[in-house]
C-alpha positions in Angstrom: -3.1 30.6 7.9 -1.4 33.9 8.8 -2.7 33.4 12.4 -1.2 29.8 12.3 2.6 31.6 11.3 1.8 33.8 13.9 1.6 31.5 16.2 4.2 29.4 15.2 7.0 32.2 16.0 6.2 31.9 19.3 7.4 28.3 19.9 10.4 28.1 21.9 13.3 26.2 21.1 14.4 23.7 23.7 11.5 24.9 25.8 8.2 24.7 24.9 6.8 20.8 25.2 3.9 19.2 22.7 0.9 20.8 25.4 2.7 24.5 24.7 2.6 24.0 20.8 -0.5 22.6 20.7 -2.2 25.3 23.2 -1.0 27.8 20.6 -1.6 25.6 16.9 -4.7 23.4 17.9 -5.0 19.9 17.5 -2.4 18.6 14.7 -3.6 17.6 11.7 -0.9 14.5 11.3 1.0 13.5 15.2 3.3 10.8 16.7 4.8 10.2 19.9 7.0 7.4 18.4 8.1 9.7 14.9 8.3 12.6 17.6 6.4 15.0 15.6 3.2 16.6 14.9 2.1 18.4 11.7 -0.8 21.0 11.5 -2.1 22.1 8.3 -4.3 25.3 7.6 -6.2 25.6 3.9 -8.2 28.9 2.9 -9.5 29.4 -0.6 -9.1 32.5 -2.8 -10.7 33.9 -5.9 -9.8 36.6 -8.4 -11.7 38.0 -10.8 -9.8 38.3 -14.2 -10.1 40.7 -17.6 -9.7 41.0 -20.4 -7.0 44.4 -20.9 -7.4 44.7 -24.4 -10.6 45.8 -24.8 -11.6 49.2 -23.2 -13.4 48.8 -20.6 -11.7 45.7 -19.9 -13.8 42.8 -20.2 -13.9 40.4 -17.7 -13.2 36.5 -18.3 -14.2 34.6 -15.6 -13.4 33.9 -12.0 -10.2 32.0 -10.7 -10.7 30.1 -7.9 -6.9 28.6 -5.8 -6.4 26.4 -2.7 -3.5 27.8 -0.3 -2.2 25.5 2.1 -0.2 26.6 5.0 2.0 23.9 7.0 3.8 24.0 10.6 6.5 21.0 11.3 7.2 20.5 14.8 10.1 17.9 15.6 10.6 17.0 19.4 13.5 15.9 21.4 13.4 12.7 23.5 12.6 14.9 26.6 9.5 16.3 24.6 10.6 19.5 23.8 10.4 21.0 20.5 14.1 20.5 18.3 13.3 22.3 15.2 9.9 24.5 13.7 9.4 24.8 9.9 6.5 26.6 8.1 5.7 27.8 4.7 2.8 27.4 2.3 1.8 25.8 -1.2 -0.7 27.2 -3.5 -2.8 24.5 -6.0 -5.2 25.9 -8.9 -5.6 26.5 -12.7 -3.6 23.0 -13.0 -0.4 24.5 -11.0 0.8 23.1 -8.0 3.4 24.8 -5.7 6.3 22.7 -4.6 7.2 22.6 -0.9 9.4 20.9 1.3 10.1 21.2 5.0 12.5 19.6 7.1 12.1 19.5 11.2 14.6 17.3 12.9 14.8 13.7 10.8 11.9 14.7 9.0 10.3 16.2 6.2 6.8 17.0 4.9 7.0 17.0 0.7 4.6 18.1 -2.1 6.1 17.1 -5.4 6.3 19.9 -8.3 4.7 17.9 -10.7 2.1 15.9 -8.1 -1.2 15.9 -7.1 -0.6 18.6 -4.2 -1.0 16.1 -1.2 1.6 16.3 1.4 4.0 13.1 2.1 5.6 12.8 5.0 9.4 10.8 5.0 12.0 10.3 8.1 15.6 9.7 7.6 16.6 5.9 7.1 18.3 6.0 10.6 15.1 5.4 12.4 14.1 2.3 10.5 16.1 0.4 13.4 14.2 1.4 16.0 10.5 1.0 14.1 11.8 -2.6 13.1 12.6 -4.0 16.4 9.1 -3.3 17.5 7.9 -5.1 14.8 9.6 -8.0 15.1 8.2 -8.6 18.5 4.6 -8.0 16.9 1.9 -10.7 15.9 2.1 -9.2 11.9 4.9 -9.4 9.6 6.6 -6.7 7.6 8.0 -5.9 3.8 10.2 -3.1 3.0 10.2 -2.7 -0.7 12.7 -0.3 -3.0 13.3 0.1 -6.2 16.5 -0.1 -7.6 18.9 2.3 -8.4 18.2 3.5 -12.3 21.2 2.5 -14.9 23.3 5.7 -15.8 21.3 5.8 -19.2 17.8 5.7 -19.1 15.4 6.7 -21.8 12.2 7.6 -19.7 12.7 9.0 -15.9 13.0 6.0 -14.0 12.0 3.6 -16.1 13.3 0.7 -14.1 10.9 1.0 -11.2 6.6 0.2 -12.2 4.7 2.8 -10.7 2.0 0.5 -10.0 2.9 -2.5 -7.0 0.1 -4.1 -5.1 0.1 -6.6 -2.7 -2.6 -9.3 -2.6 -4.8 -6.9 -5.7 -4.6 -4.2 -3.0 -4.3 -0.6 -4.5 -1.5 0.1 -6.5 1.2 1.8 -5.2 3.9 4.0 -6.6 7.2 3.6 -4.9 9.7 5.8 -7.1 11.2 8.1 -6.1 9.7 11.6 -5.0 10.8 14.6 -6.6 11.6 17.9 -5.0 12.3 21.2 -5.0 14.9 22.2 -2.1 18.4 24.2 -0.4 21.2 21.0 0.3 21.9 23.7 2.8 19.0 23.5 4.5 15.7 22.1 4.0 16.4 19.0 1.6 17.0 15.3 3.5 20.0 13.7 3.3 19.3 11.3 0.9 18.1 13.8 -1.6 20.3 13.4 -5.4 20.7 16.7 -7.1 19.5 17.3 -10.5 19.1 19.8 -13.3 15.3 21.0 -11.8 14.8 18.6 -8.5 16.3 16.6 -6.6 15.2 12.8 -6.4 14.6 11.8 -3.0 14.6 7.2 -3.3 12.4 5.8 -1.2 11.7 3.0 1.3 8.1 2.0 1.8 7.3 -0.4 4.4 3.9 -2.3 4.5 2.2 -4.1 7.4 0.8 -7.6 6.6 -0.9 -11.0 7.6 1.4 -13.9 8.2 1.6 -16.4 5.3 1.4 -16.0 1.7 1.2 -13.3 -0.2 1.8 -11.7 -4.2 3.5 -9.1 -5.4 2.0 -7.6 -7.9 3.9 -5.1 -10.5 2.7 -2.8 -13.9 3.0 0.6 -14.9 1.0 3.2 -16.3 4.0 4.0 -19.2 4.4 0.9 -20.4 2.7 -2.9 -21.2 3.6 -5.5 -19.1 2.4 -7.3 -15.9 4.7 -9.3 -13.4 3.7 -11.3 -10.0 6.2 -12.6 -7.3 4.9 -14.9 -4.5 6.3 -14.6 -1.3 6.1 -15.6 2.3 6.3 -13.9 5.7 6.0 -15.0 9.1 4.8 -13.4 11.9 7.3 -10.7 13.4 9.7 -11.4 10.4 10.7 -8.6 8.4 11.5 -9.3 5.1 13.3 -6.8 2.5 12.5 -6.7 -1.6 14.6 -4.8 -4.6 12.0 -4.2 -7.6 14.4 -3.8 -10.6 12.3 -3.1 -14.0 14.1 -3.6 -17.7 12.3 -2.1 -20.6 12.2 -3.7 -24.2 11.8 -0.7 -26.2 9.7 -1.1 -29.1 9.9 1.6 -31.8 6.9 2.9 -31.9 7.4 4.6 -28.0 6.4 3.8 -24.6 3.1 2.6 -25.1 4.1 0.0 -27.5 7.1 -0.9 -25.0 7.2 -3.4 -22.4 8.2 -3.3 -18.9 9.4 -6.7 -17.3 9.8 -6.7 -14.0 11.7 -8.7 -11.7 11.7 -9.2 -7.7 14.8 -10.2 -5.1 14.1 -10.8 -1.6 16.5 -11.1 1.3 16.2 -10.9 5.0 19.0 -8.3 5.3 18.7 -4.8 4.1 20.7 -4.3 0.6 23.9 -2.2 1.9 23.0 0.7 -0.4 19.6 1.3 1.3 21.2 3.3 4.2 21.1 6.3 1.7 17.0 6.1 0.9 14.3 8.0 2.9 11.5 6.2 4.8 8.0 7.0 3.4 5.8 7.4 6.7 2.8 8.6 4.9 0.6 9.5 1.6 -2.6 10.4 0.6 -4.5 9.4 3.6 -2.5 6.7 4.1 0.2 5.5 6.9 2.4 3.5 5.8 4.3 2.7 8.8 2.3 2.7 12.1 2.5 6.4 13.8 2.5 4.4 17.4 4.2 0.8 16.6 4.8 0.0 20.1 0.7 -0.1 20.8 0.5 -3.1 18.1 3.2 -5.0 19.0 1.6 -5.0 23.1 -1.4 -6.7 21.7 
């Protein structure tokens, strides 16, 4: 990893092209000609021997064992030059995970505070235009789905959006919104909210389907309750949902509470989605295409 920042300083601004950076980085780790990017990722693993200091000698109590993570994010220009370079690192052991955020261009690479340590990539809701038009002209049909925007009082975080939505019993997806730790000056995106610790960052999360029927499937892990919608969508059409969750609070707590779910579907984004980040990818998993334009020539 050091070598990897090493290398990294010697990008040039303006000047070096995506053969330059990768001549001096390797083969990226995540890449797209169409996001104008490529990520490259670096992991080492350290241990550390720990004592006991109150005992004389001390006595020791096991070895620690931590995963380091080192991350360069390379945006590129039209021309194919490199815009902007970010790099840092995030440490994961002993049930701590190391928050990070980077922002290169329109994009940024998160690992959430509180998460599992996997990177997420997002891109700023201004290139949605572009990625939709391709897909429009393309034999599949696509559903952007959102939750929406929690009431000013809510008694758990976000408690109007299920953490668990599947399409067709597909795996359950989360779509609220990420949490992050980073400088409004600097690295955070633009659609980041302040708060007290982090700042939320709401999401968009398009998915690729089959024409015709589908369900829409929506539970959480919090609380009871389990909603379908059935919807339909045509090849090349692009259709756009809201998930908005009420909670009947019971008592007893969460567990004993239920979640009911509702979903409303248009074919025109909602006007206050032009402040919510586009998830691109998660856990091994793109969520919208890296190259679009190759599907759509098919």
């Amino acid at each position: 990893m050091k070598q990897q920042a090493e290398q990294s300083l010697k990008i040039r601004i303006g000047e070096s092209s995506r053969a330059d950076v990768r001549a001096l980085l390797g083969e990226p780790w995540l890449q797209s000609d169409f996001w104008h990017f490529d990520l490259f990722r670096a992991e080492s693993e350290q241990k550390e021997l720990s004592f006991f200091v109150f005992f004389t000698p001390p006595v020791p109590m096991g070895v620690f064992t931590w995963k380091v993570g080192g991350y360069v994010l390379v945006s590129y220009d039209s021309a194919g030059h490199v815009a902007k370079v970010s790099a840092d690192n995030a440490s994961r052991g002993m049930g701590d995970q190391d928050a990070l955020m980077l922002r290169a261009g329109e994009l940024n690479i998160v690992i959430e505070p509180l998460g599992d340590g996997s990177p997420q990539l997002i891109v700023d809701p201004a290139h949605l235009a572009n990625f939709l038009a391709l897909r429009r002209a393309s034999p599949v049909c696509t559903l952007i789905l959102a939750c929406s925007r929690p009431a000013s009082s809510q008694r758990w975080p976000d408690e109007n959006c299920p953490d668990r939505v599947a399409i067709d019993d597909g795996e359950p997806f989360d779509p609220k919104p990420l949490y992050a730790v980073c400088d409004p000056a600097s690295n955070c995106p633009p659609t980041a909210v302040p708060g007290n610790m982090f700042a939320r960052v709401p999401l968009l999360v398009p998915f690729t389907l089959p024409p015709g029927q589908h369900r829409l499937q929506m539970s959480s892990s919090v609380f009871k309750g389990r909603m379908e919608a059935a919807f339909e969508c045509a090849a090349g059409e692009v259709r756009y949902a809201t998930v908005n969750g009420q909670v009947n609070w019971h008592w007893w707590g969460p567990r004993s509470s239920t979640l009911d779910t509702t979903a409303t579907w248009s074919g025109d984004p909602p006007t206050d989605w032009s402040s919510r980040s586009v998830l691109l990818y998660r856990r091994d998993r793109w969520m919208a295409e890296p190259e679009p334009a190759d599907r759509s020539s098919h």
